[in-house]
C-alpha positions in Angstrom: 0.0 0.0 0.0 1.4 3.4 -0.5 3.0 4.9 2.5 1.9 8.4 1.1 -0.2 11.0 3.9 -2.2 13.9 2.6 -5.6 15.6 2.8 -7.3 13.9 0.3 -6.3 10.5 1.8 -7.4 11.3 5.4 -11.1 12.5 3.5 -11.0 8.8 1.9 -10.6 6.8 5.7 -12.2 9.3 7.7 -15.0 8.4 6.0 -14.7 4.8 6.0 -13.4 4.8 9.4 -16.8 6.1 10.6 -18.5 2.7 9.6 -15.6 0.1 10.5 -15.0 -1.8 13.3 -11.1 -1.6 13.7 -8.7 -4.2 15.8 -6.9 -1.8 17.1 -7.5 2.2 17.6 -4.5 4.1 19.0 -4.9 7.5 20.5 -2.1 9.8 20.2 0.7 10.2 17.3 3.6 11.0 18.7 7.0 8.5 18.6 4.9 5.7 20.7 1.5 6.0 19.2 2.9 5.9 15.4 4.9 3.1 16.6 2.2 1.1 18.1 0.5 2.0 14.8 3.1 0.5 12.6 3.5 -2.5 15.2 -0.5 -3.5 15.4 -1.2 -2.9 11.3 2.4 -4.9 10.3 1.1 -8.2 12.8 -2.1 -7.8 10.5 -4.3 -6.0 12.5 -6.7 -3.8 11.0 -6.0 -0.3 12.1 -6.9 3.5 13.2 -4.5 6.0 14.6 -5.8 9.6 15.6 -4.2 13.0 17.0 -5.9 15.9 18.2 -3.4 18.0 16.3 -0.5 16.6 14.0 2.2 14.0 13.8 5.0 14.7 16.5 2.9 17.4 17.9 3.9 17.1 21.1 6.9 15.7 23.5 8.2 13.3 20.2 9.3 16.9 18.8 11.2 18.5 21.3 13.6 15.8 22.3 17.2 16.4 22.4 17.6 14.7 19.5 19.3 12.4 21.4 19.3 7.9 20.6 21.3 7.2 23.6 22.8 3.9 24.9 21.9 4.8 28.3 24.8 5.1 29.9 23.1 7.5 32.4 20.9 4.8 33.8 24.0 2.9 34.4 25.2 5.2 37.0 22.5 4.8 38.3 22.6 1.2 38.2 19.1 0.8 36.5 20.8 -2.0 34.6 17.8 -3.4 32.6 16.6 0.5 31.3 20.4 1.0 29.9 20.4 -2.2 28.2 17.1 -1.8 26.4 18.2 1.6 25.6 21.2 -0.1 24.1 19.1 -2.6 21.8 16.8 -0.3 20.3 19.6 2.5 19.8 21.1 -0.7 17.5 18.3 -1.6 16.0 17.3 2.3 14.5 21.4 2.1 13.7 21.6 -0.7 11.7 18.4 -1.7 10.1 15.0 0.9 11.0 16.3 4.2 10.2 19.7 4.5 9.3 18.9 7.2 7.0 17.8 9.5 9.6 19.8 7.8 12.9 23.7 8.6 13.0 26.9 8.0 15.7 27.9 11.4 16.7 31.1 12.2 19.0 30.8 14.1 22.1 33.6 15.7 24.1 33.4 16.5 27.4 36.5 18.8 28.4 38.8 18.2 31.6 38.6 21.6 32.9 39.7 22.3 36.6 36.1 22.0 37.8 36.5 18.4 36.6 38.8 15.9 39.2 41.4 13.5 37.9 39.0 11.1 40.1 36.2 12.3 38.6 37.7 11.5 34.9 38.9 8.6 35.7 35.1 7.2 37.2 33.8 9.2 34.1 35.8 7.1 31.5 35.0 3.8 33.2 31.2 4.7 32.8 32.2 5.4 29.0 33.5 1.9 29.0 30.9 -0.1 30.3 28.8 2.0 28.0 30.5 0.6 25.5 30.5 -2.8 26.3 26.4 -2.7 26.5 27.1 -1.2 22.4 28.8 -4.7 22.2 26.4 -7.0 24.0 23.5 -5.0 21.9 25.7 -6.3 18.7 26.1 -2.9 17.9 29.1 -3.1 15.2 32.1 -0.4 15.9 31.9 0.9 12.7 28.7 2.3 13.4 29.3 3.1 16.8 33.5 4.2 17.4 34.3 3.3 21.4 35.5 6.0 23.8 39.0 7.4 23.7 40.8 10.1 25.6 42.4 13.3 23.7 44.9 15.7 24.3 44.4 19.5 25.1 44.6 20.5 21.4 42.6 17.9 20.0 40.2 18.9 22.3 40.2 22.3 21.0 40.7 21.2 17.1 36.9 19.5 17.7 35.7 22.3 19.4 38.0 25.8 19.1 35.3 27.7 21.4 36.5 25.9 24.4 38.6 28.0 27.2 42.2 27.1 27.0 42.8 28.0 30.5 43.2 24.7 32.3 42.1 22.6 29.8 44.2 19.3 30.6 42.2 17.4 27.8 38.8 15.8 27.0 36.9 12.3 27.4 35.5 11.4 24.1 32.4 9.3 23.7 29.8 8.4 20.7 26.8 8.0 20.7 23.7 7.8 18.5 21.2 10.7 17.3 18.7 11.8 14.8 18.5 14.1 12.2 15.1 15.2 13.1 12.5 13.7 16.2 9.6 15.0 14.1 10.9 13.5 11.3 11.5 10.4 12.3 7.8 10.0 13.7 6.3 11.0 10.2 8.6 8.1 9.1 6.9 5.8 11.3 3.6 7.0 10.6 4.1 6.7 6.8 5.5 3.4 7.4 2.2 2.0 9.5 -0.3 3.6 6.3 1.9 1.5 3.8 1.0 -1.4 6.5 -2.4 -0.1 6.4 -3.2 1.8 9.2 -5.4 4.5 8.7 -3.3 7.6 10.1 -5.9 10.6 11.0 -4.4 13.8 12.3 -6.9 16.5 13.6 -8.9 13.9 15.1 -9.2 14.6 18.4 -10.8 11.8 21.2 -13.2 13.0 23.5 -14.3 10.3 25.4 -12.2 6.7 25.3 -13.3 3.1 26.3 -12.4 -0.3 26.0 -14.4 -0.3 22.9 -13.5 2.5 20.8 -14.0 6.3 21.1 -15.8 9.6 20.5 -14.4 11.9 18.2 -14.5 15.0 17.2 -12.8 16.3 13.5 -11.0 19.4 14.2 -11.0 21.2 10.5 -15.0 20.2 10.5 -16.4 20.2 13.9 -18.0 17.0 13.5 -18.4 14.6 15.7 -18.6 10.6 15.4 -17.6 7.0 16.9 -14.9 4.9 16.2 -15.5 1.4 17.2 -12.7 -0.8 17.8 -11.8 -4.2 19.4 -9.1 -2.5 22.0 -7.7 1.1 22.3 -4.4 1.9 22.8 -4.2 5.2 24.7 -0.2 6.4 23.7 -1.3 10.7 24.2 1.4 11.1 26.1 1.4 13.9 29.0 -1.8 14.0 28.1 -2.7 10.4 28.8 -4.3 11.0 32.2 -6.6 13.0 30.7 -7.9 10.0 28.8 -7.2 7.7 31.4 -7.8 8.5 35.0 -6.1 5.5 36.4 -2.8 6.5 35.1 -0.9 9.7 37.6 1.4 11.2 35.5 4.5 13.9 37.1 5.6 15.7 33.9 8.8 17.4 33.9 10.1 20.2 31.9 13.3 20.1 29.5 14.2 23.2 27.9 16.8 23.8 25.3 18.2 26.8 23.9 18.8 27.2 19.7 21.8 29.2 18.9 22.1 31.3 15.6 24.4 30.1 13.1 27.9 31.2 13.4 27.9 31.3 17.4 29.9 28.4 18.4 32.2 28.7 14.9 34.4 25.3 14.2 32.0 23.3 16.7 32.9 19.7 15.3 31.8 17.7 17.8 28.7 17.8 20.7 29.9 19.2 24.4 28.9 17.4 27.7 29.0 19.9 30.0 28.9 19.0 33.8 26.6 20.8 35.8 27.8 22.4 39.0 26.9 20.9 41.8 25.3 18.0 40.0 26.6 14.2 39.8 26.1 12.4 36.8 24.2 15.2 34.9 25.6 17.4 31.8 24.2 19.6 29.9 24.7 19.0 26.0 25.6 20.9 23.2 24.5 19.8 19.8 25.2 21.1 16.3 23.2 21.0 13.1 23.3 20.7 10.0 21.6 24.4 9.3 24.4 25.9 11.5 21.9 26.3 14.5 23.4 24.8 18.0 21.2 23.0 20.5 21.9 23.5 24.0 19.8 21.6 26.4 18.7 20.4 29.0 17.1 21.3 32.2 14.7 18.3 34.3 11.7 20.9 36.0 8.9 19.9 37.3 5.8 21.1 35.7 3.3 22.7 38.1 -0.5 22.9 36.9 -2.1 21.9 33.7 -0.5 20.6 31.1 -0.3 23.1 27.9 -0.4 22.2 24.2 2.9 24.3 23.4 4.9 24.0 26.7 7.0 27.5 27.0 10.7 27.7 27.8 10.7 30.1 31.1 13.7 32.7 31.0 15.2 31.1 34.1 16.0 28.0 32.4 17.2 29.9 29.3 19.2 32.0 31.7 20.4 28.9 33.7 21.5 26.8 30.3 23.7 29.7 29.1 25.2 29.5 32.7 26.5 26.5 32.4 27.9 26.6 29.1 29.8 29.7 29.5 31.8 28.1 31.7 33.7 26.2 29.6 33.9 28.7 26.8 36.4 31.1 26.1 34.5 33.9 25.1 30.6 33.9 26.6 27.2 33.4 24.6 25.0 36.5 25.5 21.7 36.2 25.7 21.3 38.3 21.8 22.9 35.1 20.7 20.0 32.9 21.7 17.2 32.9 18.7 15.0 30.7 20.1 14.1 28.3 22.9 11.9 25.2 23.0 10.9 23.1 25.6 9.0 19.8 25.8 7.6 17.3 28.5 8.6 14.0 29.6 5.4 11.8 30.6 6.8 10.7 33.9 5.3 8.7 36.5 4.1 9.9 39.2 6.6 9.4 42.2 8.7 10.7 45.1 11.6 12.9 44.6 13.6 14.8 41.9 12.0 14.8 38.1 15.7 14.0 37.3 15.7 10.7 39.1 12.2 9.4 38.4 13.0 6.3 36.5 12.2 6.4 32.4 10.9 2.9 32.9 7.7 3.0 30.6 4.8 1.4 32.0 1.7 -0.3 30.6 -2.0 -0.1 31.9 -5.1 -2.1 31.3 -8.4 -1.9 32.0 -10.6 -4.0 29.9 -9.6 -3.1 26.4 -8.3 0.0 27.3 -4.5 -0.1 27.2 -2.6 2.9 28.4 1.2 3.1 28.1 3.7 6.3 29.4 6.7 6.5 30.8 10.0 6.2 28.7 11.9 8.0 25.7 12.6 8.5 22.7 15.3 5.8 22.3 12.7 3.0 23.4 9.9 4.2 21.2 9.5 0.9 19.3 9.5 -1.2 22.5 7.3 1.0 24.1 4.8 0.1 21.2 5.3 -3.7 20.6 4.4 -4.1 24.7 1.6 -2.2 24.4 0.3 -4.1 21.5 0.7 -7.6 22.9 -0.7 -6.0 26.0 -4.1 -5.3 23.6 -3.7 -8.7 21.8 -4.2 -10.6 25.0 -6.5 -8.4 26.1 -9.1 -9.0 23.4 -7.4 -12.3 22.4 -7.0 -10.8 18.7 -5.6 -13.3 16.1 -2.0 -11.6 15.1 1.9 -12.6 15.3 4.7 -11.8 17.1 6.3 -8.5 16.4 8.2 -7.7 13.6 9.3 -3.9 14.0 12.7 -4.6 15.0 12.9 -5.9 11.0 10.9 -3.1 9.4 12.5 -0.6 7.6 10.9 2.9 8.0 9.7 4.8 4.7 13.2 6.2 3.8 15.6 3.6 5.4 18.3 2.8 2.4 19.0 -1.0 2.5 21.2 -1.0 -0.6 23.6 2.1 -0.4 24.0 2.1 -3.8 20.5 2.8 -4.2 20.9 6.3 -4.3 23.5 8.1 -5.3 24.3 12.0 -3.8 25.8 14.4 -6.6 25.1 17.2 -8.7 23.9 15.7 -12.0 20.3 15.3 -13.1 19.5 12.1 -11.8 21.1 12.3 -8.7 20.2 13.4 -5.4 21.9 16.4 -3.0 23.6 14.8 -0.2 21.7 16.9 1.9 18.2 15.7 0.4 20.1 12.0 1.0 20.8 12.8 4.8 17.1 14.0 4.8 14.8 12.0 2.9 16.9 8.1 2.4 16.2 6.5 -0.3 13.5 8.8 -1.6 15.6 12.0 -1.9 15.6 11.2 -5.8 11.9 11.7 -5.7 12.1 14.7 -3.3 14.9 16.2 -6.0 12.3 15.9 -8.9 10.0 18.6 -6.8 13.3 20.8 -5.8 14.1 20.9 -9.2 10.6 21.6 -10.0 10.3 24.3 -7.1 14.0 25.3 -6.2 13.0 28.6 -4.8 14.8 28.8 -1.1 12.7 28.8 1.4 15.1 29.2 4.7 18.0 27.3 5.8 18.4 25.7 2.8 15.4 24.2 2.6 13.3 24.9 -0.8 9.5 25.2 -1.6 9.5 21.6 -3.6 10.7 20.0 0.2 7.6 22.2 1.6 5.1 20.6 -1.6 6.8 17.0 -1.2 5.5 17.1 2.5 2.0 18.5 1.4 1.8 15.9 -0.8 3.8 12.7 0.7 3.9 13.7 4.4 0.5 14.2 5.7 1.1 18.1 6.2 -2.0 19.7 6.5 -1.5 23.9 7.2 1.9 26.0 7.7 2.4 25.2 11.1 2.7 21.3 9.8 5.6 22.5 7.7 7.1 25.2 9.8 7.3 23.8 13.0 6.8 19.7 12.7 8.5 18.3 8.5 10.9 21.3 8.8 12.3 22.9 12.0 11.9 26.6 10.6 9.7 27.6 13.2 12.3 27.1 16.3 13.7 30.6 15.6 10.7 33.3 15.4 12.1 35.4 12.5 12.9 32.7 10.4 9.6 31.3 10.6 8.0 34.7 10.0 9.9 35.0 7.0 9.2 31.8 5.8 5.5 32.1 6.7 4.7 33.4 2.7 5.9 30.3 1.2 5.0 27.9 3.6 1.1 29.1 2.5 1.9 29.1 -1.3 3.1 25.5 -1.0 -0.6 24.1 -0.6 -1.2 26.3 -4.0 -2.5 24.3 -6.5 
């Protein structure tokens, strides 16, 4: 089945969704609802995924782009949570996604506020995070191990660094994405080509065991979905669904840097945190030139908002604690925009920051609720929850088989596409974006090569009205491109983002 998403497509199953009784409804499209999605329709289960608003609308987007190995749960010895961490990070390496999910170094500098002990018991964590990469059968060449460097290599990765005590730097790798959002409209587009019928603005008013009221946000109108079991994967917004499940959401801002800030920035920075064990901030660059800087653990206080916002004080406390390694400081001016998201914790004692990221799952009839975890565990998040609503309903399907499935994009023969300059070859920057369709995305660039912002072009913005599911500018600005993290540029991008759904 074609994996495409657009408007016409959600008119065609909306309407025949409306008389169906489905296996499987799952509420929320974020990284573990398009999962589950993908997981339920590819075991042969018929299929309905909505969202109140659009793919990756919510936490799945403001990540810190991070597909970690866990190492963090280690010191905290939460074994089990760092080796699942491990396995899935392998599995998006080397067979789901390796078009959008890369290695990328890290350095984290030795300067005086950093102990020899400290180094030392810092390496060793590197170490036995590296030995999980091998027991996950994790091959080097995707993943490079740890290493120590020198003072000046240090600096040759990343020249913004203070050279005033700088005694050298702990290297590590690890994996991340290219884009969170992305990545979920990969697994979304993936799940349609299974079958699943993937309705955004579609919000669920009322939930049951046995399907759900609904209410089309474009229209107004309201219907039923029936379904066998219903998977409730809304995320911070579960408990809203779901009263059984307590939920203790916690805050995590990150800053975004204009291009040119952090010049020569080769590598990411961990960044200890004063007064903090075990926790660093992180510096990220990208491929537009922006710089992530991330990440503060808050808890949230009152209801939980659509759009989280990122307060000043955690803007003002993130540039704190990267100026302390720098030789020249980041002013404030330098920051042009913030974003924040919110983990879907559960609800226990203590510190946001050391509430496990366990997921859970939940049952009640045929009602199946899951929270809890990450990014990195997405896809294991979704099979439990699935077999969770298979033997709840005792639904004829097979074991799993997302840990085989390529997402819409994933290149299994590299020579299948080919980066270069000549007519029937892709950019290597539509290659690093789009996988093994960038030769289809390059026939709409070259159609439409008008710049659009950061590189990006309006036949990018009509591929994702077309392919991707986007439905109005704030699909493209803020959720199939990542324009919209910096005010102006959206602003200035806001004229083509409207003429793309011309015609």
């Amino acid at each position: 089945m074609d994996s495409s998403l657009n408007a016409p497509r959600r008119a065609r199953e909306l309407a025949v969704v409306a008389e169906e009784t489905v296996d499987v409804l799952v509420v929320g499209l974020g990284a573990t609802g398009a999962g589950a999605a993908l997981d339920a329709a590819s075991r042969g289960l018929s299929v309905a995924a909505i969202d109140a608003h659009d793919l990756a609308f919510g936490t799945s987007r403001w990540s810190s782009k991070l597909i970690h190995g866990g190492l963090r749960y280690l010191a905290k010895g939460q074994v089990g949570i760092a080796r699942e961490s491990a396995v899935e990070r392998g599995i998006l390496l080397r067979r789901t996604a390796p078009h959008l999910v890369k290695a990328h170094p890290y350095v984290l500098p030795l300067t005086p506020e950093v102990s020899r002990p400290q180094a030392k018991l810092l390496m060793t964590g590197y170490r036995l995070g590296d030995a999980l990469r091998a027991t996950a059968l994790t091959p080097r060449r995707l993943l490079p191990g740890p290493s120590r460097l020198t003072a000046a290599r240090a600096h040759t990765l990343a020249p913004m660094l203070s050279e005033h005590g700088l005694r050298g730097g702990l290297l590590s790798w690890d994996g991340r994405v290219l884009d969170d959002a992305r990545l979920v409209v990969a697994m979304a587009r993936t799940a349609a080509a299974h079958g699943a019928r993937i309705l955004t603005r579609c919000r669920a008013l009322e939930l049951t065991g046995e399907g759900a009221k609904v209410r089309d946000e474009l229209t107004g109108a309201e219907f039923g979905i029936r379904a066998r079991t219903v998977i409730n994967a809304a995320g911070v917004w579960a408990g809203l669904l779901d009263p059984q499940v307590e939920l203790r959401p916690s805050r995590g801002t990150h800053l975004v840097l204009r291009p040119g800030t952090l010049p020569g920035l080769l590598s990411g920075l961990h960044i200890p945190i004063p007064g903090e064990s075990n926790r660093f901030a992180l510096v990220l660059p990208q491929a537009d030139g922006r710089v992530y800087v991330g990440l503060t653990d808050e808890p949230l206080d009152g209801p939980v908002p659509d759009v989280p916002e990122a307060p000043e004080a955690d803007i003002r406390a993130l540039l704190s604690v990267l100026n302390t390694v720098l030789a020249a400081p980041v002013a404030r001016e330098a920051v042009a925009g913030a974003y924040a998201g919110l983990r879907p914790l559960l609800a226990a004692d203590g510190r946001t920051s050391d509430v496990s990221r366990k997921h859970a799952v939940f049952a009640d009839g045929g009602l199946i609720t899951v929270v809890g975890g990450k990014l990195t565990t997405y896809r294991r998040m979704a099979e439990d929850a699935v077999d969770r609503a298979i033997s709840a309903r005792n639904l004829r399907a097979g074991p799993s088989r997302t840990t085989s499935i390529p997402l819409v994009g994933a290149v299994q023969n590299h020579g299948a596409v080919t980066p270069g300059a000549g007519p029937d070859r892709a950019p290597e920057r539509l290659v690093a974006r789009y996988g093994c369709e960038a030769a289809a995305v390059h026939e709409f660039v070259q159609a439409h090569p008008e710049e659009v912002c950061l590189g990006i072009t309006m036949g990018e913005l009509r591929w994702s009205v077309a392919h991707e599911g986007a439905l109005d500018v704030d699909d493209l600005l803020d959720r199939r491109t990542r324009i919209g993290l910096v005010p102006e540029d959206r602003a200035a991008a806001l004229p083509a983002a409207r003429a793309a759904f011309a015609g």
